[in-house]
Predicted model as a PDB file, atoms N, CA, C, CB and O in Angstrom, pLDDT in the B-factor column:
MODEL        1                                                                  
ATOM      1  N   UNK A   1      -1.279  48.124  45.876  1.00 84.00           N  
ATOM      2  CA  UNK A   1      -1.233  48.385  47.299  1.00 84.00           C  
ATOM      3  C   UNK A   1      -2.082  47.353  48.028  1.00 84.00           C  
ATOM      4  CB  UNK A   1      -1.714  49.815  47.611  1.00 84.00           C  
ATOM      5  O   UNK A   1      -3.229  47.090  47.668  1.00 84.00           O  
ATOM      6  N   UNK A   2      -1.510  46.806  49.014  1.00 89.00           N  
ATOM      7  CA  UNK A   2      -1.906  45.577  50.031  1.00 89.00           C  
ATOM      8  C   UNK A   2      -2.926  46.444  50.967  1.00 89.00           C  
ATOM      9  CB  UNK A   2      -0.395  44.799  51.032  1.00 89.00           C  
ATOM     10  O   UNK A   2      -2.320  47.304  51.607  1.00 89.00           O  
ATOM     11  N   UNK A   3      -4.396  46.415  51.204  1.00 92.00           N  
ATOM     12  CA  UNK A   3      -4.420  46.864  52.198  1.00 92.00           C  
ATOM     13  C   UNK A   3      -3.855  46.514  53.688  1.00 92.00           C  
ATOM     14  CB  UNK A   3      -5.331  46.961  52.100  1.00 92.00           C  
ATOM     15  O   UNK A   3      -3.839  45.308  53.931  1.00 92.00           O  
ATOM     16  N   UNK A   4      -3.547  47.085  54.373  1.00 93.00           N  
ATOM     17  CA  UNK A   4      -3.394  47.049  55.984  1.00 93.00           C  
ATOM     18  C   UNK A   4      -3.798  47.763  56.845  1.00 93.00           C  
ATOM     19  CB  UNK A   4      -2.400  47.100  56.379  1.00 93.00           C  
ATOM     20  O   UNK A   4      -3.185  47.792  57.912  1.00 93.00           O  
ATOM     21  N   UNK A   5      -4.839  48.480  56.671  1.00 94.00           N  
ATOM     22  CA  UNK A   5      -5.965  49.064  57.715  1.00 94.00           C  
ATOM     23  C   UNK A   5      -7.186  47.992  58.167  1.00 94.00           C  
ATOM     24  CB  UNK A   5      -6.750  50.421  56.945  1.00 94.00           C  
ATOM     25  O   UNK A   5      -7.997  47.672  57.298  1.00 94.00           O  
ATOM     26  N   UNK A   6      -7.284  47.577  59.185  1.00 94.00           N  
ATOM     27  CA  UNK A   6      -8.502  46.953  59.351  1.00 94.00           C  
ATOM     28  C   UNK A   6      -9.667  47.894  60.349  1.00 94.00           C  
ATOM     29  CB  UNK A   6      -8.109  45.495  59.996  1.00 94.00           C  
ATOM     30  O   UNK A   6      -9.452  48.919  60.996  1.00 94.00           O  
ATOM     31  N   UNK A   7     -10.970  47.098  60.182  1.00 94.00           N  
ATOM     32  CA  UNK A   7     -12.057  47.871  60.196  1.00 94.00           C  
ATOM     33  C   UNK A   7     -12.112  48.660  61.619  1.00 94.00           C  
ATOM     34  CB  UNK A   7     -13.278  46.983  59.910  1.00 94.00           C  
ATOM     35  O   UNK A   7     -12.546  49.807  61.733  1.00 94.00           O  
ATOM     36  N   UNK A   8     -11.597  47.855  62.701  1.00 96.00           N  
ATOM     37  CA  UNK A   8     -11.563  48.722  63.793  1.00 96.00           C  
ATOM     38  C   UNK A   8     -10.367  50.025  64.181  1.00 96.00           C  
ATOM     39  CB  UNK A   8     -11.558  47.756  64.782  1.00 96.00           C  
ATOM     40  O   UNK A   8     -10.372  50.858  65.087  1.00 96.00           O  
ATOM     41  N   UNK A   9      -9.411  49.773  63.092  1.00 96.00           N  
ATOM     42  CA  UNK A   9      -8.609  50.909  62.076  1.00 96.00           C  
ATOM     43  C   UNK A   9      -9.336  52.220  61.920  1.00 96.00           C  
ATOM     44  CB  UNK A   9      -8.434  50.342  60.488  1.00 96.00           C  
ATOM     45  O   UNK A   9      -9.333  53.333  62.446  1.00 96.00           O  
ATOM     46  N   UNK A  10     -10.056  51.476  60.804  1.00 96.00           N  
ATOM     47  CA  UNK A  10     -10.923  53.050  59.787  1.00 96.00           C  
ATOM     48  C   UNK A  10     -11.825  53.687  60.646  1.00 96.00           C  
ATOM     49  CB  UNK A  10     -12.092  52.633  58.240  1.00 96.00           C  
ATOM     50  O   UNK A  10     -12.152  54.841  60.370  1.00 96.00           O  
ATOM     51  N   UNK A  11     -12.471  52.919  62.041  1.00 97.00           N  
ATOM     52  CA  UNK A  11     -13.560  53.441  62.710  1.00 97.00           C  
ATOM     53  C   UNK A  11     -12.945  54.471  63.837  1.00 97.00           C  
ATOM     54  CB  UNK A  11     -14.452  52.226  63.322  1.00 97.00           C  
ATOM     55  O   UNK A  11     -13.630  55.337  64.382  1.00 97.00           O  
ATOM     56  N   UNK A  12     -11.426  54.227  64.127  1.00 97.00           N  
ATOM     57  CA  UNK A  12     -10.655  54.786  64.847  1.00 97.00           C  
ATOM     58  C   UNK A  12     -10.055  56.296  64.335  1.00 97.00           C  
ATOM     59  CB  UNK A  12      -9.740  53.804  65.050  1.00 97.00           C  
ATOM     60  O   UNK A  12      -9.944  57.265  65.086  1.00 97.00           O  
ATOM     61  N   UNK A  13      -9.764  56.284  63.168  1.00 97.00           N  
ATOM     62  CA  UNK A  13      -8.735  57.170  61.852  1.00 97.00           C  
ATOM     63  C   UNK A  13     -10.004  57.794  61.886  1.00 97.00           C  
ATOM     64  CB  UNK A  13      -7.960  56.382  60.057  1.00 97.00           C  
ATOM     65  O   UNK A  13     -10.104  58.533  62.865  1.00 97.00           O  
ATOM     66  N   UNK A  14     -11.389  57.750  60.894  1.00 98.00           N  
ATOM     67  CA  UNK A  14     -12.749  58.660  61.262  1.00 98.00           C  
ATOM     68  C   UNK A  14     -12.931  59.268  62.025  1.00 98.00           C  
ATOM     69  CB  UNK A  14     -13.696  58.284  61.444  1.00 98.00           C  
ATOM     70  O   UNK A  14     -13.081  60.458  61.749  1.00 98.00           O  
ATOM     71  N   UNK A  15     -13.032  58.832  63.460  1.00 98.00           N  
ATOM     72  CA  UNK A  15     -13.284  59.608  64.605  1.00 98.00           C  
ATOM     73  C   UNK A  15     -12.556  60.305  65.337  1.00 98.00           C  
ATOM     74  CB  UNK A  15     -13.687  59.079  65.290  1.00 98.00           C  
ATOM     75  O   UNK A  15     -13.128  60.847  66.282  1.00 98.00           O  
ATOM     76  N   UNK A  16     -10.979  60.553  65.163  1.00 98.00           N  
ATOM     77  CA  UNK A  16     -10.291  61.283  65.117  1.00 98.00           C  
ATOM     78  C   UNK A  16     -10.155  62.425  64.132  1.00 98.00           C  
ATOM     79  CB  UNK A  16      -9.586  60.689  65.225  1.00 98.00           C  
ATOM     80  O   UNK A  16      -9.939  63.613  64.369  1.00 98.00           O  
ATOM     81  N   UNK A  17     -10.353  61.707  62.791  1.00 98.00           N  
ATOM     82  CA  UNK A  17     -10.216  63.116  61.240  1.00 98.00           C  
ATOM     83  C   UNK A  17     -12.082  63.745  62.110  1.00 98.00           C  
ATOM     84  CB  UNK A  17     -10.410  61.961  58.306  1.00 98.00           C  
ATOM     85  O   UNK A  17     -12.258  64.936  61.854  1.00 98.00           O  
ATOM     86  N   UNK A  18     -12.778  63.378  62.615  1.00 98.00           N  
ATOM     87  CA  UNK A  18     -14.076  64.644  62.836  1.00 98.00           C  
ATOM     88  C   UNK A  18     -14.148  64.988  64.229  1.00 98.00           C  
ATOM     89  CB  UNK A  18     -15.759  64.131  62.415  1.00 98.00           C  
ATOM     90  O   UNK A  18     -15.056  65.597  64.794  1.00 98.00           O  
ATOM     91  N   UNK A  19     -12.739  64.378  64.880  1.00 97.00           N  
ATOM     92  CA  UNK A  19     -12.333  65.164  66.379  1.00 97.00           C  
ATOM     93  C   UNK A  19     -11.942  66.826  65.770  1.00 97.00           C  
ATOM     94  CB  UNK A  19     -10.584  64.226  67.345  1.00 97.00           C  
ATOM     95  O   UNK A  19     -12.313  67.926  66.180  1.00 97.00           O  
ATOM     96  N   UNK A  20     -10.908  66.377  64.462  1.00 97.00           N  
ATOM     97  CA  UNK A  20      -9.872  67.303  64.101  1.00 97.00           C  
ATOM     98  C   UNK A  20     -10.499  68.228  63.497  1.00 97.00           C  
ATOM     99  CB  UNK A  20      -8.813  66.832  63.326  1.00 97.00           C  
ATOM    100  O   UNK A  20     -10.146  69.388  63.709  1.00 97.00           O  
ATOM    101  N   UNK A  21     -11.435  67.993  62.718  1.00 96.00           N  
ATOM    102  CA  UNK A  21     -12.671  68.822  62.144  1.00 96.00           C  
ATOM    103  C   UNK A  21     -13.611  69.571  62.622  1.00 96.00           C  
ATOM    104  CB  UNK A  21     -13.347  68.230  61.646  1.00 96.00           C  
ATOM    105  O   UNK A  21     -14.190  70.525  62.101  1.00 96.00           O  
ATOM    106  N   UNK A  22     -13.764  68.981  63.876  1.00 97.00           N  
ATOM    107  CA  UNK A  22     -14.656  69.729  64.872  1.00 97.00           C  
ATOM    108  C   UNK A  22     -13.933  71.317  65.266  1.00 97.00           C  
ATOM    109  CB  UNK A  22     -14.803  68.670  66.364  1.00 97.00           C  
ATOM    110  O   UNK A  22     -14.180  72.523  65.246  1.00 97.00           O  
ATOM    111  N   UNK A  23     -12.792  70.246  65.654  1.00 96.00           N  
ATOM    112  CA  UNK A  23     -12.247  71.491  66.257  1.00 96.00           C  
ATOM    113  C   UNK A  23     -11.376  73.010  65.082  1.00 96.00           C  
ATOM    114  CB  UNK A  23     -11.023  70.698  67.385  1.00 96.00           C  
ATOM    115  O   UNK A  23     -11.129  74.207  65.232  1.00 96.00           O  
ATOM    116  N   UNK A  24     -11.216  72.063  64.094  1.00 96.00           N  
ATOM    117  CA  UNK A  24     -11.604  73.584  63.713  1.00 96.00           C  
ATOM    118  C   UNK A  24     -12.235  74.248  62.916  1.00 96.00           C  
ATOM    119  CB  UNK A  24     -10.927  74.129  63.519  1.00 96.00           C  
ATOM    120  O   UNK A  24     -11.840  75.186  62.223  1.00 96.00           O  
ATOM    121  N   UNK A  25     -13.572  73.631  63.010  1.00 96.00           N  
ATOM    122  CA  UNK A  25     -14.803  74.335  62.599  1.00 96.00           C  
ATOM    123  C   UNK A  25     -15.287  74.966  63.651  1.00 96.00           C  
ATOM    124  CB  UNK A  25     -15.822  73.525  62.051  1.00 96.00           C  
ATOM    125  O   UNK A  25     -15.688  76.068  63.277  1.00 96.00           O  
ATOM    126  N   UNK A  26     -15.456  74.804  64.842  1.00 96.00           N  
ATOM    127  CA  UNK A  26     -15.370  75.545  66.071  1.00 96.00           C  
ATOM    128  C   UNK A  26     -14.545  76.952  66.175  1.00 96.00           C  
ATOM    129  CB  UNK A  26     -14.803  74.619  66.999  1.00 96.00           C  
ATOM    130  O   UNK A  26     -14.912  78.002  66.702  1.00 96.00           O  
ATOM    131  N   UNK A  27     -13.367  76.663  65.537  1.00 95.00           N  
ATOM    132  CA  UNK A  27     -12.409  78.193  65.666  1.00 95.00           C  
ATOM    133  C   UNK A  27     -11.775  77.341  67.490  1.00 95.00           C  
ATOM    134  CB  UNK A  27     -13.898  80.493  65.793  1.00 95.00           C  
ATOM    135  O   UNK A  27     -11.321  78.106  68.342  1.00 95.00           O  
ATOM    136  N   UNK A  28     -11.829  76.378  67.676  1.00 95.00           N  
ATOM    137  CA  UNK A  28     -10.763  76.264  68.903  1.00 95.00           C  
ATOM    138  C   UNK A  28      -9.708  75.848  68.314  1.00 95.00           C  
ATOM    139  CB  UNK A  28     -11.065  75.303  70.108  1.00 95.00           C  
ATOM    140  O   UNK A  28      -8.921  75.735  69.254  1.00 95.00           O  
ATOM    141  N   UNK A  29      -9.296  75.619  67.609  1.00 95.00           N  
ATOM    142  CA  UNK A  29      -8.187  75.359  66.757  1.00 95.00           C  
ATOM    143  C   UNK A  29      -7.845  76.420  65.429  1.00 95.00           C  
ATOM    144  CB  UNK A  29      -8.469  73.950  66.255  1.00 95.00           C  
ATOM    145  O   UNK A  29      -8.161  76.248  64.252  1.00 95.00           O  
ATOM    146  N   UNK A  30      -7.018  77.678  66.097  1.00 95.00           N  
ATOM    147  CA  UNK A  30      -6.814  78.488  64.473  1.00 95.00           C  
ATOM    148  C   UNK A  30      -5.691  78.426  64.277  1.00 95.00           C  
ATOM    149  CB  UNK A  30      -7.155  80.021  64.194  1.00 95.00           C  
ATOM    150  O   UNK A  30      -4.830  77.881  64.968  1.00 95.00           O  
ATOM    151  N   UNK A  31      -5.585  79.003  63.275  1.00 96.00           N  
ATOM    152  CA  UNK A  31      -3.677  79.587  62.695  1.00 96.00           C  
ATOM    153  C   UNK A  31      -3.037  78.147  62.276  1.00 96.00           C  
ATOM    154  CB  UNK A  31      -2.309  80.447  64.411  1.00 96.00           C  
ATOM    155  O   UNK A  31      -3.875  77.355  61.845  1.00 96.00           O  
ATOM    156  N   UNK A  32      -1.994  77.781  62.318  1.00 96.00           N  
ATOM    157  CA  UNK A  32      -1.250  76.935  62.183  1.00 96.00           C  
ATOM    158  C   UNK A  32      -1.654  75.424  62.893  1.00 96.00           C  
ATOM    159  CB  UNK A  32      -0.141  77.547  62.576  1.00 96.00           C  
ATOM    160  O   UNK A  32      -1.353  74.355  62.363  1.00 96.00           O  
ATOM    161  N   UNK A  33      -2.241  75.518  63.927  1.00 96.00           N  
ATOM    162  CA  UNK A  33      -2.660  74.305  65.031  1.00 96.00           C  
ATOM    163  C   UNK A  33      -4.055  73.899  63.809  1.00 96.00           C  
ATOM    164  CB  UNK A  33      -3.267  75.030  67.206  1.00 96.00           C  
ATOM    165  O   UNK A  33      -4.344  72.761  63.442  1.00 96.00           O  
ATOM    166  N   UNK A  34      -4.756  75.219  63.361  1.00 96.00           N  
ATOM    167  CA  UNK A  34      -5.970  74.576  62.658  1.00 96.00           C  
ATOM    168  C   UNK A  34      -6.059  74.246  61.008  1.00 96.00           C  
ATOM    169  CB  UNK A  34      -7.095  75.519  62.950  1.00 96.00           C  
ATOM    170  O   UNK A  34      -6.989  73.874  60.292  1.00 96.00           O  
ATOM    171  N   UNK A  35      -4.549  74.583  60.732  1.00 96.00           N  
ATOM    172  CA  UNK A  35      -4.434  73.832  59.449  1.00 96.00           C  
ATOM    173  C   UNK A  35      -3.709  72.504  59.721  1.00 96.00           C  
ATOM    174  CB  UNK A  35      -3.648  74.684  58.346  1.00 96.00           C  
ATOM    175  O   UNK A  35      -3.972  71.541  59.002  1.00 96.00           O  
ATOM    176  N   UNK A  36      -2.887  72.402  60.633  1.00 96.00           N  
ATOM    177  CA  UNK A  36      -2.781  71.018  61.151  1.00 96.00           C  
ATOM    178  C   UNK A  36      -3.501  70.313  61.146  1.00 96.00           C  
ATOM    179  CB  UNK A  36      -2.548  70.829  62.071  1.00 96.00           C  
ATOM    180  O   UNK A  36      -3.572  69.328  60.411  1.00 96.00           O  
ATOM    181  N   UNK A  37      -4.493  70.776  62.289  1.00 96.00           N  
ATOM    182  CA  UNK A  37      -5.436  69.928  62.092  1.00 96.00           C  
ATOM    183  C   UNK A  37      -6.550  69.390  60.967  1.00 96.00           C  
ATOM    184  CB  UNK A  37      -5.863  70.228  62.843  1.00 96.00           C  
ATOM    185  O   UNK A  37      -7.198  68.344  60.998  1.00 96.00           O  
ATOM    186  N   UNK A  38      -6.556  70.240  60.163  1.00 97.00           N  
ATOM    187  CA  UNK A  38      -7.213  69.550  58.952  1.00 97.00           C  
ATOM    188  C   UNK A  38      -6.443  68.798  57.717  1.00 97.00           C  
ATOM    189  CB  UNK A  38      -7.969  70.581  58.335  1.00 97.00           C  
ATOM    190  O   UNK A  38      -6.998  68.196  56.798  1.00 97.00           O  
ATOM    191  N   UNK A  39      -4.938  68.986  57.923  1.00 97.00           N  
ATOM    192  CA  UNK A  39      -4.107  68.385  57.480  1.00 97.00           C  
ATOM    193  C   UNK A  39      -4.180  66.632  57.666  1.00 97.00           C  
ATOM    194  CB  UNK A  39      -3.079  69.063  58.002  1.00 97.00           C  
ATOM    195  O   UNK A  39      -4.312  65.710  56.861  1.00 97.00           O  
ATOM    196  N   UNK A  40      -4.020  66.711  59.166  1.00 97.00           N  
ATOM    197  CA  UNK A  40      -4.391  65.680  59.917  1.00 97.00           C  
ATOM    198  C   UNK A  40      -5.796  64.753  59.384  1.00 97.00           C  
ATOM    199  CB  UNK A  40      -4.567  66.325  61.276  1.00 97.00           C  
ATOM    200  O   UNK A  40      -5.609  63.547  59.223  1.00 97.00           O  
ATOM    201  N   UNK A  41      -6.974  65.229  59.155  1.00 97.00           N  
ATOM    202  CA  UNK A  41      -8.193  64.998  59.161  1.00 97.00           C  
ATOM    203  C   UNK A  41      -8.567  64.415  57.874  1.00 97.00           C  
ATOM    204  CB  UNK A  41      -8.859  66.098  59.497  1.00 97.00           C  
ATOM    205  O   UNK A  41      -9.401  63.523  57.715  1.00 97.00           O  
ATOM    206  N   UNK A  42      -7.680  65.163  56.708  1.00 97.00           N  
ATOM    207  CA  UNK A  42      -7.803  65.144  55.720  1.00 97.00           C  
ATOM    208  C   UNK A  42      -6.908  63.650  54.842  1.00 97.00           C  
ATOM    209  CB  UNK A  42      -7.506  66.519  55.516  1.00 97.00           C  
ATOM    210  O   UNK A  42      -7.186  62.958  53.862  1.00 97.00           O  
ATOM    211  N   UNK A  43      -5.732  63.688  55.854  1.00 97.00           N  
ATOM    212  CA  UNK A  43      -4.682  62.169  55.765  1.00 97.00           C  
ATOM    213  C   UNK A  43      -5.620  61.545  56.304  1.00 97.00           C  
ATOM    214  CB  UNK A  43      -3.071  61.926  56.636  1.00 97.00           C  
ATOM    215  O   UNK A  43      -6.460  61.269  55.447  1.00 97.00           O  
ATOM    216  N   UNK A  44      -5.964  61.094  57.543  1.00 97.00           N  
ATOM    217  CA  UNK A  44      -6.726  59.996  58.353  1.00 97.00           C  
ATOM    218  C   UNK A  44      -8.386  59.427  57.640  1.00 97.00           C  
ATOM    219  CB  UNK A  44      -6.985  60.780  60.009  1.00 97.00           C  
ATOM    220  O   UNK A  44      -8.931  58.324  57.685  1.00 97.00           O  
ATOM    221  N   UNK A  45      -8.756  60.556  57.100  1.00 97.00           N  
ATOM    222  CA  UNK A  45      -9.831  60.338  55.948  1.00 97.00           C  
ATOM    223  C   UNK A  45      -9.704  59.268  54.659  1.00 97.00           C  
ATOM    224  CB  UNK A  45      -9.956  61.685  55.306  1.00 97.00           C  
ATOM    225  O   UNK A  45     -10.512  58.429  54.262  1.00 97.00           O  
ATOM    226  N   UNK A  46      -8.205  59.673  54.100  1.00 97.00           N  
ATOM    227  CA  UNK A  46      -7.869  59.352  52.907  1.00 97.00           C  
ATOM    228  C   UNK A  46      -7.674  58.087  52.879  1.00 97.00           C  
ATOM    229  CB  UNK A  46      -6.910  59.985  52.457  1.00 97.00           C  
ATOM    230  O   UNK A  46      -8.212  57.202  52.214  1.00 97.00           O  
ATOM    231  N   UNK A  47      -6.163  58.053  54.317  1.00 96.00           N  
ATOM    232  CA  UNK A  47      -6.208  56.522  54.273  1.00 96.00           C  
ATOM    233  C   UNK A  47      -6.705  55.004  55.628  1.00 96.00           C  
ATOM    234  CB  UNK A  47      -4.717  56.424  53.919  1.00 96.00           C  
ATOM    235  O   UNK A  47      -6.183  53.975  56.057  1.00 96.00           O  
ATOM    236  N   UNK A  48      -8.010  55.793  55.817  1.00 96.00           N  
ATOM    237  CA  UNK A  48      -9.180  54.892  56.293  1.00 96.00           C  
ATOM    238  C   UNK A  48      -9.956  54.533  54.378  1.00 96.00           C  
ATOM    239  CB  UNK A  48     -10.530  56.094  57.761  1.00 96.00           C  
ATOM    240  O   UNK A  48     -10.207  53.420  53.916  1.00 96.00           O  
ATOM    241  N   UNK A  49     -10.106  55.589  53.833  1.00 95.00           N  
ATOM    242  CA  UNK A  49     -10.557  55.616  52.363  1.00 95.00           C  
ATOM    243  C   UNK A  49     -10.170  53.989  51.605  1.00 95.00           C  
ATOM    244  CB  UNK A  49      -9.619  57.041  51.516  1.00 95.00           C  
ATOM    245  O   UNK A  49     -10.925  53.071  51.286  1.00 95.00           O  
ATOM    246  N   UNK A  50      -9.024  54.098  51.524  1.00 95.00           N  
ATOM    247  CA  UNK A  50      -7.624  53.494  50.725  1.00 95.00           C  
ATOM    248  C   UNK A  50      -7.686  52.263  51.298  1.00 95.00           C  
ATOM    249  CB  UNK A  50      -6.019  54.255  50.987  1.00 95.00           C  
ATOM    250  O   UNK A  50      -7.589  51.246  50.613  1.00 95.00           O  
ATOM    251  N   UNK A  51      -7.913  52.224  53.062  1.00 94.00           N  
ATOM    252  CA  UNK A  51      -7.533  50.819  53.909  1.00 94.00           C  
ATOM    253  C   UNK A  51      -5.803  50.393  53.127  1.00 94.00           C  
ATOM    254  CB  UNK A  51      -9.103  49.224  53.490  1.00 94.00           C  
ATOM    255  O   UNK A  51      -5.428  49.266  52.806  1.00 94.00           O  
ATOM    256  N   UNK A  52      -4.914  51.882  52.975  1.00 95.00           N  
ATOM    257  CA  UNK A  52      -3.760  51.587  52.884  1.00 95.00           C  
ATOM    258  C   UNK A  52      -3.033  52.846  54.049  1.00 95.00           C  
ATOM    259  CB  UNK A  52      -3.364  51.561  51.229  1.00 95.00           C  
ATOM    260  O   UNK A  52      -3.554  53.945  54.241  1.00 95.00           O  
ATOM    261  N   UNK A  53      -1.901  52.424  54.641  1.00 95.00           N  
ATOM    262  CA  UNK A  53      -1.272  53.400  55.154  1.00 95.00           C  
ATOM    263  C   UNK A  53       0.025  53.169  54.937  1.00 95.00           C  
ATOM    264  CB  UNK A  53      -1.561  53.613  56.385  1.00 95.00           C  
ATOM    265  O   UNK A  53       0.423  52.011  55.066  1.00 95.00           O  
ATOM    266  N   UNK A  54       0.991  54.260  54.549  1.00 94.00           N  
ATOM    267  CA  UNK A  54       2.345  53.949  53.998  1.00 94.00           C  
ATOM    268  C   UNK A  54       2.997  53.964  55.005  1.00 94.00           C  
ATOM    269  CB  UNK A  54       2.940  54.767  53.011  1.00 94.00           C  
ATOM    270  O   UNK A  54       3.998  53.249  54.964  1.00 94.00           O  
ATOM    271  N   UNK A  55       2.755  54.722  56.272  1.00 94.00           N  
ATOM    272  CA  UNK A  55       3.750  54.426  57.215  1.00 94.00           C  
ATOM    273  C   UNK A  55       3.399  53.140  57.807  1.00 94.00           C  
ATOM    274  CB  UNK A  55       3.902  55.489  58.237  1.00 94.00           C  
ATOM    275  O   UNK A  55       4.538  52.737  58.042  1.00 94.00           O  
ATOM    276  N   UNK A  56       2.894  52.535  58.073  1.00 94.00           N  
ATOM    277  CA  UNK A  56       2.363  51.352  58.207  1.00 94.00           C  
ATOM    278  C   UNK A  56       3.237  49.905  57.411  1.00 94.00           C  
ATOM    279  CB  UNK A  56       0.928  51.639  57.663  1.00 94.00           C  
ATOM    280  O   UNK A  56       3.590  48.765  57.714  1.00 94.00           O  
ATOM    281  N   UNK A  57       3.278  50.757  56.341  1.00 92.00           N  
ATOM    282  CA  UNK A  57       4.275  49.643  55.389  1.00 92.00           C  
ATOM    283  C   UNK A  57       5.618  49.861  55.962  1.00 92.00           C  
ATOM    284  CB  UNK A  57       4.367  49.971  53.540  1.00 92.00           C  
ATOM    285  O   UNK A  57       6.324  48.966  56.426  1.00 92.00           O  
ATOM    286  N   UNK A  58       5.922  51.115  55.898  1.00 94.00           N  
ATOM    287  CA  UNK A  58       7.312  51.280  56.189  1.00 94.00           C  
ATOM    288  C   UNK A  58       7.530  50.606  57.689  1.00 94.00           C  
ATOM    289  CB  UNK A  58       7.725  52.918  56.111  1.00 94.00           C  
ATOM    290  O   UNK A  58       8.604  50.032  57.868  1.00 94.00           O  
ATOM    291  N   UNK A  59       6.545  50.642  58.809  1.00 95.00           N  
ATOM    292  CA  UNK A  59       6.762  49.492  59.854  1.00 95.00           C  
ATOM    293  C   UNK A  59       6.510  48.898  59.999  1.00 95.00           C  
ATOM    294  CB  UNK A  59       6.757  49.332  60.614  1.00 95.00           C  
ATOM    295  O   UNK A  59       5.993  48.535  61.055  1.00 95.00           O  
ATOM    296  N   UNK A  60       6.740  48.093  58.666  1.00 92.00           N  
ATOM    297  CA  UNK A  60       6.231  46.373  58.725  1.00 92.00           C  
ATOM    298  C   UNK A  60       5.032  45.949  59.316  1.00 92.00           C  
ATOM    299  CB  UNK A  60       7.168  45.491  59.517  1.00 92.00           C  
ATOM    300  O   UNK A  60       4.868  44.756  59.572  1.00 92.00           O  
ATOM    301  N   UNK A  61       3.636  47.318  59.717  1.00 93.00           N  
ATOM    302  CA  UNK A  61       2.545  46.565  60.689  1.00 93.00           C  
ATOM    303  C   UNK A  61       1.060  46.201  59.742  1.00 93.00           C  
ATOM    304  CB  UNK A  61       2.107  47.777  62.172  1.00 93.00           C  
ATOM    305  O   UNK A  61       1.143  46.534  58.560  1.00 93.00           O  
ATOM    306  N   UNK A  62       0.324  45.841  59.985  1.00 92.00           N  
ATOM    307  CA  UNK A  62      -0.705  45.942  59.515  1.00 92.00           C  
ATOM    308  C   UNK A  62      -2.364  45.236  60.900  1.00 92.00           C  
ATOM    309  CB  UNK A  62      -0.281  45.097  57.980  1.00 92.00           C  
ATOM    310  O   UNK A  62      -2.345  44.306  61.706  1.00 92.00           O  
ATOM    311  N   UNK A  63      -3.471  46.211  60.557  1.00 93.00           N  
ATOM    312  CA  UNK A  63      -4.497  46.149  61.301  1.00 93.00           C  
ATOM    313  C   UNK A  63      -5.307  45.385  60.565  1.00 93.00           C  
ATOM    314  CB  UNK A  63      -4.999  47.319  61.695  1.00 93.00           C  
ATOM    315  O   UNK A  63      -6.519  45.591  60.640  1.00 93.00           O  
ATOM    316  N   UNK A  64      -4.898  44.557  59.879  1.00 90.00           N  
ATOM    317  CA  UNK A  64      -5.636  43.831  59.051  1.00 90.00           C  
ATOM    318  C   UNK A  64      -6.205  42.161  59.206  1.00 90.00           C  
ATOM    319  CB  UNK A  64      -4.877  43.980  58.019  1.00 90.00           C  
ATOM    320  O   UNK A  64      -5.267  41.411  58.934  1.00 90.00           O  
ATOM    321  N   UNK A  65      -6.728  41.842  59.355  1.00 86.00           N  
ATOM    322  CA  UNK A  65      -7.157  40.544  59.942  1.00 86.00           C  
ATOM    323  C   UNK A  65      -6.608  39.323  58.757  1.00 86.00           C  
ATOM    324  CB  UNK A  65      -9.012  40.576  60.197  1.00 86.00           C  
ATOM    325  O   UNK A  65      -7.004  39.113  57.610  1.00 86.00           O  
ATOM    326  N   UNK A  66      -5.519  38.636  59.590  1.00 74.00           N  
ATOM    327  CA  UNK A  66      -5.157  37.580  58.368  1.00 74.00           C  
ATOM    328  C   UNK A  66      -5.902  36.545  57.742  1.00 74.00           C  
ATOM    329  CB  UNK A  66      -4.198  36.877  58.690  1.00 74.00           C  
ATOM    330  O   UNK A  66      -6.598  35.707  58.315  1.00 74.00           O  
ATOM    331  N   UNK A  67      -5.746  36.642  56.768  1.00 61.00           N  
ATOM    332  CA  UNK A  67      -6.617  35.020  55.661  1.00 61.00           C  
ATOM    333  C   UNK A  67      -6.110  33.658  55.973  1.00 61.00           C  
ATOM    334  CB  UNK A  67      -6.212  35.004  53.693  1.00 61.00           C  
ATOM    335  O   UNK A  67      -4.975  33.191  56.061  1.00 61.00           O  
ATOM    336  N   UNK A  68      -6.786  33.379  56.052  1.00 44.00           N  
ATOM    337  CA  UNK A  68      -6.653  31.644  55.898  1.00 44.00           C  
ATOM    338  C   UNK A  68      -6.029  31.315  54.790  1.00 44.00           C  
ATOM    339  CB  UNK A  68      -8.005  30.806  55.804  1.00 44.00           C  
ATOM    340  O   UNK A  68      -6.535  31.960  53.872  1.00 44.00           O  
ATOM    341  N   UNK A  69      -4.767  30.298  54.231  1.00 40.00           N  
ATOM    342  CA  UNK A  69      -4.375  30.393  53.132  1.00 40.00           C  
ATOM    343  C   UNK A  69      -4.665  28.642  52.975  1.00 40.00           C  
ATOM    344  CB  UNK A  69      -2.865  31.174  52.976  1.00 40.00           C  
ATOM    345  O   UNK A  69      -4.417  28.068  51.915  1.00 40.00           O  
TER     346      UNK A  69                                                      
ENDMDL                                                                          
END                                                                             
């Protein structure tokens, strides 16, 4: 796996997965909205983790800062 997350990526994907966390450790997010959301929290964690994202591949993008070849 190529990464294609770059760093202002993972700092973005983080602070959203402990938006998503907040909220439902709070209880403002229950039932279905608050397993979403940790669904959510728990992907955006993984692949800031990885600095891979598959949908990312599948649209040809990447946040990744190119090399000099």
């Amino acid at each position: 796996m190529k990464p294609n997350v770059g760093t202002l990526d993972k700092v973005l994907r983080l602070t959203l997965a402990a938006l998503f966390a907040f909220l439902f450790l709070t209880d403002i997010a229950t039932g279905v909205w608050g397993i979403l959301s940790m669904t959510l929290a728990g992907s955006l964690v993984l692949t800031s983790g990885m600095s891979f994202c598959p949908l990312y591949t599948f649209l040809g993008y990447s946040s990744c800062p190119m090399e000099d070849q």
